[in-house]
PAVEXVO-474388 format. One record per residue: x, y, z of N, C-alpha, C in turn; residue in three letters. Coordinates in steps of 0.2 Angstrom, whole numbers, plus 2048, in hexadecimal, padded with zeros to 3 digits. Atoms other than C-alpha are relative to their C-alpha. Example, Ala and Ser with C-alpha at 12.3 -4.5 7.8 and 13.67 -1.06 7.14 Angstrom:
BEGIN
8047FA80083E7EA827804806800ala 7FC7FA7FF8447FB8247FC805803ser 
! end
This chain:
BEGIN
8047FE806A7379F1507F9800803unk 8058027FDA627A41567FA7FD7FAunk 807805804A5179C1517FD8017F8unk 8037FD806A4B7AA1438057FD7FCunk 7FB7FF806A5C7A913A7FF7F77FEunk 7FF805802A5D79513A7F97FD7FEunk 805802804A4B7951347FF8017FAunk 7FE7FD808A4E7A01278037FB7FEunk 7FC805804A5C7941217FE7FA800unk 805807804A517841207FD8027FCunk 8067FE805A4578D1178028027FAunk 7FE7FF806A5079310A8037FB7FDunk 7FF807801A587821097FA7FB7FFunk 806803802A4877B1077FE8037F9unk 801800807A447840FA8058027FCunk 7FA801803A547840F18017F77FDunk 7FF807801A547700F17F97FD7FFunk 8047FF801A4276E0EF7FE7FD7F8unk 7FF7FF804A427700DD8047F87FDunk 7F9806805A527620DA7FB7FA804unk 8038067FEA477560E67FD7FF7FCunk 808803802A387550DD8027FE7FAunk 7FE805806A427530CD8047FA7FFunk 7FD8067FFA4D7470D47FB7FA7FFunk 8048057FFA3F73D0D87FA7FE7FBunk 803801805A3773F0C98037F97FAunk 7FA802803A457390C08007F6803unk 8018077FEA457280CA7FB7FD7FEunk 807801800A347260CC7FD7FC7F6unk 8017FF808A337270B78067FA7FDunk 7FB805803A4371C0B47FE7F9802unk 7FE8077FFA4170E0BF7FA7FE800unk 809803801A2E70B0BC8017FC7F9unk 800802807A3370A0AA8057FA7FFunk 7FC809800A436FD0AD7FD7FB803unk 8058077FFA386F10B87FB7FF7FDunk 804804805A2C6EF0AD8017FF7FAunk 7FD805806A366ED09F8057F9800unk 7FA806801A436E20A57FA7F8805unk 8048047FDA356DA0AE7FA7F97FBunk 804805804A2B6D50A08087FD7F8unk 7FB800806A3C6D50938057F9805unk 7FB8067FDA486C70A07FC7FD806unk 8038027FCA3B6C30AB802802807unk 7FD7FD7FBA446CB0BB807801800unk 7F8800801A556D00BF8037FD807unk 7FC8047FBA636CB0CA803808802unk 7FB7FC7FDA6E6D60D58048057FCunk 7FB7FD802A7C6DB0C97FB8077FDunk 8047FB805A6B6E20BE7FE805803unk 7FF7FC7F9A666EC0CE8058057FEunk 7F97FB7FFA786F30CE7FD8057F9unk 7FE7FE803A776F70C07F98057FCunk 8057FB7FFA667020BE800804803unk 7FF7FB7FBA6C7090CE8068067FDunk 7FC7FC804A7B7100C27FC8077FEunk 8037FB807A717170B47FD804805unk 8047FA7FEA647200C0804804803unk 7FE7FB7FDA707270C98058047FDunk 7FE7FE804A7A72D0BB7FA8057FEunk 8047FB802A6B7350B47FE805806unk 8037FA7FAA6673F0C68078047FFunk 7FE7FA7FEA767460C68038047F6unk 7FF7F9806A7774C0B37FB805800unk 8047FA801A677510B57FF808804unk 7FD7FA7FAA6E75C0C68038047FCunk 7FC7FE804A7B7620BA7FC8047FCunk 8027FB805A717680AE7FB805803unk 8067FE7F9A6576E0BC804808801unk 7FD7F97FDA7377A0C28038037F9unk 7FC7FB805A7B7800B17F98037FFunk 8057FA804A697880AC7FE803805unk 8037FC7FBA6478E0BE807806802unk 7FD7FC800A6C79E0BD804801809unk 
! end
């Protein structure tokens, strides 16, 4: 494959994923700000299992929100 064509395909792959990054990270950045400072001031810290089990939900919600990501992006 030469150089132009495999630059072109980062470049489209970039901006194709681009878009789900930044939501991704929105999406984190906004969930898990809001669980440590509530479970923080609500149980005073958490343990492992509760860990686990944050790492569930947020990542249930990244890929609903993926999902819903690809049904409206034509």
């Amino acid at each position: 494959m030469d150089v132009v064509l495999t630059m072109w395909l980062q470049d489209r792959r970039s901006r194709a994923t681009g878009p789900i990054c930044r939501e991704t990270t929105r999406i984190i950045r906004e969930f898990s700000g809001g669980w440590y400072g509530k479970t923080l001031h609500r149980e005073g810290g958490f343990n492992s299992v509760e860990a686990a089990r944050f790492g569930h939900v947020a990542l249930k919600k990244i890929v609903d929100d993926g999902n819903r990501h690809a049904i409206l992006t034509p």
